[in-house]
Each structure stands twice: as C-alpha cells, then as structure tokens.
C-alpha positions in Angstrom: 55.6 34.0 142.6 53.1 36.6 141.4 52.8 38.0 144.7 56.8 38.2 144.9 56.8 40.3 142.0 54.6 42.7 143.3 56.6 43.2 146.4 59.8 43.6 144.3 57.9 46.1 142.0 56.4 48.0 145.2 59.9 48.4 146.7 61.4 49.5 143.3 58.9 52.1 142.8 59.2 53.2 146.5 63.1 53.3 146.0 62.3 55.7 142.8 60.5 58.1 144.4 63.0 58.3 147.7 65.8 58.5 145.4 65.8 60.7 141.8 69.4 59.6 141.8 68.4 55.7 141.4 67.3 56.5 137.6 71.1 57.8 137.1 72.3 54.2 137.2 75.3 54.6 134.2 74.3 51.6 131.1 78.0 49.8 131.8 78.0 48.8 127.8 77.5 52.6 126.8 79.9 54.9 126.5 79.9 58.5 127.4 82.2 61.4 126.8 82.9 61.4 130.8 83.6 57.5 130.4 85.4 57.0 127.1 88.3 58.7 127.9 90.8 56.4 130.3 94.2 55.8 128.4 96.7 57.1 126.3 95.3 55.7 123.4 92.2 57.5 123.1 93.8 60.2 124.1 95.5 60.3 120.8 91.4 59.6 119.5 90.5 62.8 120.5 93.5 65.0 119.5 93.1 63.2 116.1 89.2 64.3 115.9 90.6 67.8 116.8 92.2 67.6 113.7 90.1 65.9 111.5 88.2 69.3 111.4 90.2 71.1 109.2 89.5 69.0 106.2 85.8 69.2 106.5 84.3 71.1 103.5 83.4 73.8 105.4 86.5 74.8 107.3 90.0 74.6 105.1 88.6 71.7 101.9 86.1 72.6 99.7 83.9 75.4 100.4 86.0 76.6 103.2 88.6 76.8 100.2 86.1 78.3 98.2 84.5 80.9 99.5 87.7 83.1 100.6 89.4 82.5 97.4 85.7 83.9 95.6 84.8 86.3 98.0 87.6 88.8 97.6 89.1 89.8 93.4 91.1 86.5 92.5 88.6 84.2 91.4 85.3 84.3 89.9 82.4 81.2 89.4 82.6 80.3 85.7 79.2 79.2 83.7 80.9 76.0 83.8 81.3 75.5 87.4 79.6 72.6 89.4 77.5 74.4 91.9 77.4 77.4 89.7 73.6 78.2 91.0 75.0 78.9 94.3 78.5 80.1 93.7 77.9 82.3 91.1 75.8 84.6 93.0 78.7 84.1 95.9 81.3 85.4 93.5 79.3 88.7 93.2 78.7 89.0 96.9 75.2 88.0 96.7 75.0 86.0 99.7 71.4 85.1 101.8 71.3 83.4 105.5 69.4 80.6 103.7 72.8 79.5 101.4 73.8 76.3 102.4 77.3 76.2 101.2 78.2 79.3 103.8 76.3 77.9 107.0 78.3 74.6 105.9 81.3 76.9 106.7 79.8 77.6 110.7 78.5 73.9 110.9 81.8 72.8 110.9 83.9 75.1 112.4 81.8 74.8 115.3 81.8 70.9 115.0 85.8 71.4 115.3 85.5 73.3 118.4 82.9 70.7 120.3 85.9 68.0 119.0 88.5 70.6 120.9 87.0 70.8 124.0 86.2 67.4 124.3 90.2 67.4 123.9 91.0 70.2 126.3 88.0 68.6 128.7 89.1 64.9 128.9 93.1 64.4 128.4 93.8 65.7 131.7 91.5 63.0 133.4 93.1 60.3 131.8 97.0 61.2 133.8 95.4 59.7 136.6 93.6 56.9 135.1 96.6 55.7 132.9 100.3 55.5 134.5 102.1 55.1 131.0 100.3 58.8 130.3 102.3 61.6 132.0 101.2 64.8 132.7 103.6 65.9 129.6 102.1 64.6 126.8 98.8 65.2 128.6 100.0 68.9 128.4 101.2 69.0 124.4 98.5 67.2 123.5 96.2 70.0 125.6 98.2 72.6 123.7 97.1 71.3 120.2 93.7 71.3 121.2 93.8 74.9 122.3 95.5 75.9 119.4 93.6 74.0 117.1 90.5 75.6 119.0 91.9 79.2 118.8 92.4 78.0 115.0 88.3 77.7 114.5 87.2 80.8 116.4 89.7 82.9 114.2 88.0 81.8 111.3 84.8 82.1 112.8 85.0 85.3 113.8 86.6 86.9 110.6 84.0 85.2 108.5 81.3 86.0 111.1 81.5 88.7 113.1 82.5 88.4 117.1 78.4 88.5 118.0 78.7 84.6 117.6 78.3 81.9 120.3 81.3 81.0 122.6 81.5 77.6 123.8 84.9 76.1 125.9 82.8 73.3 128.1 81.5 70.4 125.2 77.6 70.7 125.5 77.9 73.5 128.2 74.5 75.3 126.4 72.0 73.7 124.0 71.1 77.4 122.7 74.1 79.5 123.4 73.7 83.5 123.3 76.2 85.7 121.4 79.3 86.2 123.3 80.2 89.3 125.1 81.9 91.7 123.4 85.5 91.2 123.2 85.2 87.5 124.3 86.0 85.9 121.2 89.2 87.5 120.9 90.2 87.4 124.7 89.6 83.6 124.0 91.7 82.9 121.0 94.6 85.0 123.0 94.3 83.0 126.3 94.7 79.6 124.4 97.3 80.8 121.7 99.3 81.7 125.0 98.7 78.6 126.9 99.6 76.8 123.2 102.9 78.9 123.5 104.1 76.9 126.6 103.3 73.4 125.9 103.7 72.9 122.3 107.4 71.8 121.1 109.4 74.0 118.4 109.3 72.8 115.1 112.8 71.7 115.3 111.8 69.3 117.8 109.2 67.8 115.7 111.6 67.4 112.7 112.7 63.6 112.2 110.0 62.3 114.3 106.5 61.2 113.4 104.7 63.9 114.7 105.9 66.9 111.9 103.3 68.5 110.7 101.4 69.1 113.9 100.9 72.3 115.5 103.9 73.4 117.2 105.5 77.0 119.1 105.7 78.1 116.1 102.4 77.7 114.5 100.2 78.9 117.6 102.6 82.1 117.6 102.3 82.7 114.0 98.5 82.7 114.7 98.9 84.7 117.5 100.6 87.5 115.7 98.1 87.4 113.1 95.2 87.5 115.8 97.2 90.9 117.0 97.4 92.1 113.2 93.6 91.8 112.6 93.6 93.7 116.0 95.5 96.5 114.8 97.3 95.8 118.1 100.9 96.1 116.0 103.4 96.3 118.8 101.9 92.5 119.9 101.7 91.6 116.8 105.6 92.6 115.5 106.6 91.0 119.1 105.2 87.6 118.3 106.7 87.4 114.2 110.2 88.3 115.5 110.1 85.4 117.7 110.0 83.4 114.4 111.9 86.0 112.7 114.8 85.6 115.1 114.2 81.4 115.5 113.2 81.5 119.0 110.5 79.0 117.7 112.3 77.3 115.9 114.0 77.0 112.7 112.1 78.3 109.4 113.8 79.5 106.4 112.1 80.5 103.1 112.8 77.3 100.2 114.8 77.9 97.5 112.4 77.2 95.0 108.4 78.9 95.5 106.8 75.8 93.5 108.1 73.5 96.6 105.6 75.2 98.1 102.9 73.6 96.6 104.0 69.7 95.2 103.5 66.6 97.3 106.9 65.7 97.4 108.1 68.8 99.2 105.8 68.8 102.3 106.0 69.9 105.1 109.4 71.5 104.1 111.8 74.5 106.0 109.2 77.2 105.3 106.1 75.4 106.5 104.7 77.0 109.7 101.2 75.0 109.6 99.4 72.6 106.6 96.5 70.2 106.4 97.8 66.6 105.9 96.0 65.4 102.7 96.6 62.2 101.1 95.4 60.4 98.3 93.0 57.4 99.6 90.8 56.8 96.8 86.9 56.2 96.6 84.6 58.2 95.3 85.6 62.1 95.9 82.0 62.8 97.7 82.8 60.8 100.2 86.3 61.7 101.4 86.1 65.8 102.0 86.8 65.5 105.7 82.9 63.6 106.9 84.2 60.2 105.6 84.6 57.3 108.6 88.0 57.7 108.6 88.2 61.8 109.4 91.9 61.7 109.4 92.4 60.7 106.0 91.1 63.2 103.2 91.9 64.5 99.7 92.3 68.4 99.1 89.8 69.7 96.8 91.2 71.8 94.1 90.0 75.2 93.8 90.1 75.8 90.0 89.8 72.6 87.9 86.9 70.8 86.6 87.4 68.0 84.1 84.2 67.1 81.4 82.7 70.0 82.0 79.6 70.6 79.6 80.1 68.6 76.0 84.0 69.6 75.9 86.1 66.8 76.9 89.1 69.2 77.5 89.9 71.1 80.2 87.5 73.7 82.0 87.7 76.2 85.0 85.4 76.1 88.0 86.7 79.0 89.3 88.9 81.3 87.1 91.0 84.0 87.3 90.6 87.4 85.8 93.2 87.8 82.7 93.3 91.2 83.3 94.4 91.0 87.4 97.4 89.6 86.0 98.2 91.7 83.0 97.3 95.2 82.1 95.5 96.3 84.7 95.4 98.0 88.3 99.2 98.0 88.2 99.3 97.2 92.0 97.5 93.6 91.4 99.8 93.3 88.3 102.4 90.1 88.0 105.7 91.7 87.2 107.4 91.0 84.4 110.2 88.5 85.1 108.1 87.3 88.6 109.1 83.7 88.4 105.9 83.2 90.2 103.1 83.4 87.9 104.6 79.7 86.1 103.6 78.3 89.6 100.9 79.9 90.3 98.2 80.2 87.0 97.6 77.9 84.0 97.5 79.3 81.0 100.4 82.0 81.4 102.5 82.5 78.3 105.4 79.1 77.7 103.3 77.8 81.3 102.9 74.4 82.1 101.3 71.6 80.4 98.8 69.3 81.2 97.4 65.5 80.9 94.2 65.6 80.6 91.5 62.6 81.4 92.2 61.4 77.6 95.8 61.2 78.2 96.2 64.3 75.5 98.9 66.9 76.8 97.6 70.1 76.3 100.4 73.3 76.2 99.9 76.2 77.8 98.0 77.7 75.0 95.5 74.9 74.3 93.6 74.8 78.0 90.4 76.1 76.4 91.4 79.8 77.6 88.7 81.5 76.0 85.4 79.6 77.0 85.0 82.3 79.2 84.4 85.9 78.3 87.6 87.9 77.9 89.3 84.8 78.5 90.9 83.5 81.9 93.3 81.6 83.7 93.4 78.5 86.7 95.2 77.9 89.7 98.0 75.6 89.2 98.9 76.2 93.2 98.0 73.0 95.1 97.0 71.3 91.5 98.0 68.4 89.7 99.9 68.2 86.3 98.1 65.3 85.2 94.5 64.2 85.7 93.0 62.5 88.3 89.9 61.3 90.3 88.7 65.0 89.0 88.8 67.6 91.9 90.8 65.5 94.5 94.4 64.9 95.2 96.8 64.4 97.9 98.5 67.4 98.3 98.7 69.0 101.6 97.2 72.8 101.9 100.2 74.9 103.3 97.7 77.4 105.6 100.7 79.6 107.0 104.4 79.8 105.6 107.3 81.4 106.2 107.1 84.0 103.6 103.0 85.0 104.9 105.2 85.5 108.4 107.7 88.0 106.9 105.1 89.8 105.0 103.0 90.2 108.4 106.0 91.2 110.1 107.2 94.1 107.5 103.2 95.3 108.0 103.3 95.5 111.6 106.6 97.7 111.1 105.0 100.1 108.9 102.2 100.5 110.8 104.6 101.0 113.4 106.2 103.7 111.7 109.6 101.8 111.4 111.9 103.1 108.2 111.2 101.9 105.0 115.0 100.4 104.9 114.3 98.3 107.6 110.9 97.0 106.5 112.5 96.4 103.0 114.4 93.5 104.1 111.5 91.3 105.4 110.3 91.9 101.9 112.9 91.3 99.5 114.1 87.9 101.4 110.1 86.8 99.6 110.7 89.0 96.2 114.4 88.1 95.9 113.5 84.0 96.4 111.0 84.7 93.2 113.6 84.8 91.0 114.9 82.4 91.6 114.4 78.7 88.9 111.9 75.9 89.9 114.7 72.8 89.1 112.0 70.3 89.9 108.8 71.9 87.6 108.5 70.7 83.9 111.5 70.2 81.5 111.7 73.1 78.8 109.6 75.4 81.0 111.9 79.2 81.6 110.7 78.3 85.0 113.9 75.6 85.5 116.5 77.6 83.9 115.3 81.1 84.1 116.4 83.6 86.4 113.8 85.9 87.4 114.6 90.0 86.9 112.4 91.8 89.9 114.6 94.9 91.2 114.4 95.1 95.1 111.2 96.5 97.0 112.3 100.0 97.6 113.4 100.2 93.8 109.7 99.3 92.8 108.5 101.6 95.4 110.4 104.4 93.2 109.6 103.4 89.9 106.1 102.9 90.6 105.0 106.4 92.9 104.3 103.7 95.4 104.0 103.7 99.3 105.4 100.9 101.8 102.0 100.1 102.2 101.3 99.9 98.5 104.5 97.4 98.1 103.0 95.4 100.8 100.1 95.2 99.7 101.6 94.2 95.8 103.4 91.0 97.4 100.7 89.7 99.1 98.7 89.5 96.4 101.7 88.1 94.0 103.0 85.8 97.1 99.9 84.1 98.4 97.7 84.4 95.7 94.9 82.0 95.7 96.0 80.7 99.1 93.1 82.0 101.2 94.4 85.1 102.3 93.6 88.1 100.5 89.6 88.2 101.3 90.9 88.6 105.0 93.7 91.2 103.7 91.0 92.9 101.8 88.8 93.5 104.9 91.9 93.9 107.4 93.3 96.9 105.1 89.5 98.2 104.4 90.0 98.4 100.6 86.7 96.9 99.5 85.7 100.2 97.7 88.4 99.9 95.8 88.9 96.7 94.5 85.7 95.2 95.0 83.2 97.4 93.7 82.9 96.4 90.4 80.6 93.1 92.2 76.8 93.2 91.4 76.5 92.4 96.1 79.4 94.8 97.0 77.7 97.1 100.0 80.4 98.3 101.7 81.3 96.8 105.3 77.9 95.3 105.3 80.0 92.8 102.5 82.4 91.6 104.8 81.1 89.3 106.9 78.9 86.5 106.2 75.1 86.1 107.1 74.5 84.2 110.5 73.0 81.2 109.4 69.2 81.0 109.1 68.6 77.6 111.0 70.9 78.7 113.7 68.4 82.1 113.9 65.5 79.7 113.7 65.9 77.7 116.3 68.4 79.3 118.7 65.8 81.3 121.1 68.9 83.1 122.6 69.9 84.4 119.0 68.4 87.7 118.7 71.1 89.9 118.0 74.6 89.5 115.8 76.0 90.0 112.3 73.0 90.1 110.6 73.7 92.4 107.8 73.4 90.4 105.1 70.1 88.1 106.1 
C-alpha cells in the first residue's frame, strides 16, 4: 500500500510539472465572481450592491453629506459637534491627506465602482446561462450600472481631481496609475450615453416597483451636469431641454417645496434621482450603508445632535451662519416673503417646532439659538420634527430635482448668451413655486396659509443692480440650500475668493479639491503624480 502511494504521489508530482494548468483545478464549493453569476436572481444581487453604494458614509450618508455641505459657506462645525476634532478644522478648509473622514469619501466611492463593474462585467453572461433572463433586462439592468458608475466617478473627480485611477474591468490592476488626461470625463460621457438607451423614462417606472431607480431621465440629468462642469454649454442645454420638453419623461416642479423633503412625499413628480432610506432600527453605527444588509440604511442628518454636552435640549452639529440668511452679502440673503426659509432652517422667526428626546416641544425661539457665537441656525431639510434614534431617520436624500434641472438649464442659456427674457422663465417656474403654502407642514405655522411675496427674476434683477448670472447664482443658494450642491457651484463658478475667504485653509484653487489619500500614496507604487495640493 505504501509503495502504491508513492507511485500515485510520483505521477501527481510528474503531472504538476507537465502541466502548470493542473494547479488551476476551480474548489467546486467556492464561489468566484466568474462563477457566482448564473441566473436572474443574482443578477438583481449585483445591481442591488451597485446601489448599496450610495448610502455608504463616504459617498451620499454621512461624511459624503458632510463634507460638501462644510466645505463651501453654509455650514460650519459647532464646539458641540461629534467629531468636532476633525470637522472643525474641515469647516475652515484645513484639510491633510492623513484625515480619515475624507479618504472615507475615495474608499467608497471606489468600492461603488468595483460593485459597478462587477455589474456591467457579469449580467451579460448570465442571458446565456438563464432562459427566463432576456437580453432586455440584461440591458436596463447594464444601464443602471453604468449610470450608477458614471454617478461615482463624477463625484470622484470633482472632489479629487481627474489625476485619479480609472478602473472599468473589476480587479483589472492591483496598483492602478492616474488616468490619462481627459479619461475620466470621456468615461462618465460614454456610460451616461449608453445609460440613455437602455434605461426606461420615468413614466415607465411610475406604478411599478422599480420607481426610484435610475431611469432616462436621471442619467441625462447627470449628463447635462457633466457638460455644465465642462463648460461645454451647448451639450449641456441640449441634454436639460430633453427633460425640459419631457422627452424623458414626465417631471413637473410640486406644488409645495417642503414635499421635497418629508417621507411621505417620496419619490414625487419633481424627483429626477434619490437615495432610498428607511427607517430599520439598531444602533445608528451600524446602519450608514456597511451594515449586512447594504440595501437598507437610515439617512444621517446633517445638522442635529441631541444631548450634546450637559444640555439636554437641542444642539447643532453643523450650523448655519445667522448672518448668510439675514443682513448680509445681499446675494446669499433669504428674501423677505421666501416661503422657503420655514422649510429649510430651524430657528427662523414663527419656524417650526420641535419634540425633543424629553418629549418637551420647543418653538422656534427656544432651540438653544445662541450656544454658539453670534447665534445660528439648523437644517430642517431632510430632518425630523420629532426626536429619534438621534442622527438617523428614514427619509430619502433627493440628490437631483426638477427645480436643480431648470436652474442648470437657465445657466447653460446665459452662458450661451440667450436673452434674459427667455432665461427668466426657467427661473421663475422655481421662485414663483416658493410662494406658494406648505398645507401639509405644522398647524399655525404662516408657512400653511401664507402666501409668499417674491416679485419675478428679472424684477429682482432691477431692484437689486443684479446680473442674470447674479440671479442665478441667488436661487441656487436659496433653492438647494444645504442639499450638497453649492461647494460644487462654488468651484464651477470660481467664486472662492469671494465667498470663501474669510476661512482660516482658504488658498485659492489649491482649496478645491481634496488631498489624495495618504495610504493610497503609500502603497500605490504607480501613484506618483495627481492632485496633491493639499498633502
């Protein structure tokens, strides 16, 4: 028997060496990425990992949420704020490659594009493997992934810089170099236009299940945006008035703003793309997009912290600026009679109340205003009325809207040179909406009965001096406040010296990108060049 075994080893060993591909043999009870992937079912796995990604911390919960709202002249990191050791210094542009909470931001917005091309890579395979899968959900499902994909380099790169890596094969380089320049972009076009062709229009997605994924209309929102931050404005006003005109579908701006931001009016007419949050329960560490279950997480509130310090009542995190609201730079100024500011800030004058963690309703005039110097406000946007769980709730985080679309669209114009009377309209379909009542906000607040007084764009253009540009400029910062949008305005219009001087880090262009990552420079041997301004 002993000599048997010999024999057998011998011939083994000789087999080995005549044959490199003998050691390949495939482990039948482990799964690969090549062998997962057979039937519709787990084709749905991976498109739903796709997904999952943009409620990790880093990429649209959390400090993804963060870091645009701090980075730009909304918000600022109170004394009071969790984390304050890091996102003070953030708040004033003092940023090192070393800071964890910003490489968390490129951790997972790469993680979300090894989940897309796993997508991209492995649904086609599975039309041949599965006859209840046809090639035409093989394709839409394709087209979320691209677009989803396309979603995380455009954040990448405007956070970043283009000198980043650019991966479309999953594990196609262990230590991938900067891409070429130009490549990031030319990549985020080619799979926002193969999006275009495959996705359904939002109309189609209405009364079925699958509302609230990416559709037509989303990846040509993006698009348009892409073209924007281009300065490419004739491609970018071709893709809005494809919206515009409903050739993607249906969109129409709500009647009332603060449906905008409520859990019982997702996914509503003006929606264009949101994260699906819900409210799952747990401790709120554990469910900010890593949890086990990645397609079930709660939205982490930008300004709220409850206990904070000895004070039982209720402080900020992140506040707002009293005097970006009121009384100062005019352009940044709420108007008087903006219906807006009830929905958007706590704190404002006859505001909303809340329910704090005691059950005590505070008005608008007892939310500890004052704890911080010169006083302050919080974001009500995407909040709750009533305490709960702290940070976390279910509310779903409306990333592009109607109104962002006709904004973009009335920008592209002007930089088109188009006449201010056609521009105007674009404009005052999102001004002339903000006078209009929130029925479904707190009883006894003006906001329910009130009819807001702003005069049309071009008649604030007069009585302010102002340019088009200035006016659009103004509703972007009144419309989308604290949405995640004006940091990238900011750098898009190149305004930093003026509104973002008065920060201990401001240094000019060198303040608009982040730091690449430190570890990534460690230990990437083919990282020796890219954005590395601020390291």
């Amino acid at each position: 028997m002993k000599k048997l075994s010999y024999t057998i080893l011998s011939t083994f060993i000789l087999l080995v060496a005549c044959q490199d591909s003998f050691l390949e043999l495939t482990d039948p009870s482990q799964y690969t990425v090549d062998s997962y992937y057979i039937n519709a079912a787990q084709a749905q796995q991976a498109i739903t990992a796709s997904y999952a990604s943009l409620q990790k911390s880093g990429v649209l919960n959390q400090h993804g949420v963060h870091f645009p709202d701090q980075l730009g002249d909304e918000f600022f990191a109170t004394g009071f704020a969790a984390g304050y050791g890091t996102y003070g210094p953030i708040s004033n542009l003092i940023i090192n490659s070393g800071d964890g909470f910003s490489n968390t931001i490129w951790e997972h917005l790469y993680e979300g594009i090894y989940t897309t091309n796993i997508a991209i890579d492995q649904i086609p395979t599975i039309v041949e493997q599965d006859n209840q899968f046809t090639q035409e959900e093989a394709d839409e499902l394709v087209g979320e992934a691209r677009f989803l994909r396309a979603f995380y380099y455009f954040r990448l790169v405007n956070f970043y810089g283009e000198e980043i890596p650019l991966q479309t094969v999953p594990g196609e380089e262990r230590f991938p170099a900067p891409a070429e320049p130009g490549a990031i972009y030319q990549q985020i076009e080619e799979d926002l236009k193969a999006a275009q062709q495959v996705l359904p229009t939002v109309d189609e997605r209405r009364g079925t299940p699958f509302l609230g994924k990416a559709t037509q209309g989303a990846a040509t929102a993006l698009l348009g945006k892409h073209y924007l931050f281009l300065e490419q404005y004739e491609a970018a006003a071709a893709e809005f008035a494809k919206i515009v005109n409903g050739e993607t579908g249906t969109y129409r701006l709500v009647d009332s703003y603060r449906e905008n931001f409520i859990q019982s009016t997702e996914i509503n007419d003006e929606s264009v793309f949101e994260v699906n949050y819900t409210i799952i329960g747990g401790s709120p560490w554990s469910v900010n997009g890593d949890n086990v279950n990645q397609d079930e997480s709660e939205l982490y509130t930008v300004s709220r912290s409850v206990n904070r310090q000895s004070n039982a009542r209720y402080f900020f995190n992140f506040a707002i600026r009293r005097d970006m609201v009121s009384n100062g730079d005019p352009l940044l100024n709420f108007e008087e009679g903006d219906n807006r500011v009830y929905a958007t800030f706590w704190g404002v004058e006859d505001g909303a109340s809340y329910v704090d963690t005691n059950g005590e309703t505070l008005a608008w005039n007892e939310q500890s205003w004052e704890v911080v110097e010169g006083g302050c406000y919080g974001l009500r946007k995407f909040d709750q009325d009533e305490a709960r769980n702290v940070n976390w709730n279910g509310t779903n985080l409306r990333v592009i809207r109607y109104a962002d679309v006709l904004l973009m669209y009335a920008e592209a114009l002007h930089m088109l040179g188009r006449p201010d009377t056609e521009i105007a309209q674009y404009i005052d379909m999102v001004r002339m909406r903000a006078n209009n009542p929130f029925p479904e906000d707190q009883p006894n607040m003006p906001s329910t009965t009130q009819t807001g007084s702003l005069p049309p764009v071009l008649d604030l253009m007069q009585q302010n001096s102002w340019s088009m540009m200035d006016a659009i400029i103004h509703e972007r910062y009144v419309e989308l406040f604290g949405e995640q949008k004006r940091w990238f305005d900011i750098r898009r219009w190149d305004i930093g010296n003026e509104v973002l001087s008065y920060k201990p880090g401001w240094r000019g262009e060198a303040s608009y990108f982040l730091p690449i990552p430190q570890d990534e420079l460690d230990n990437n041997p083919n990282f020796n060049t890219g954005n590395l301004a601020n390291n």
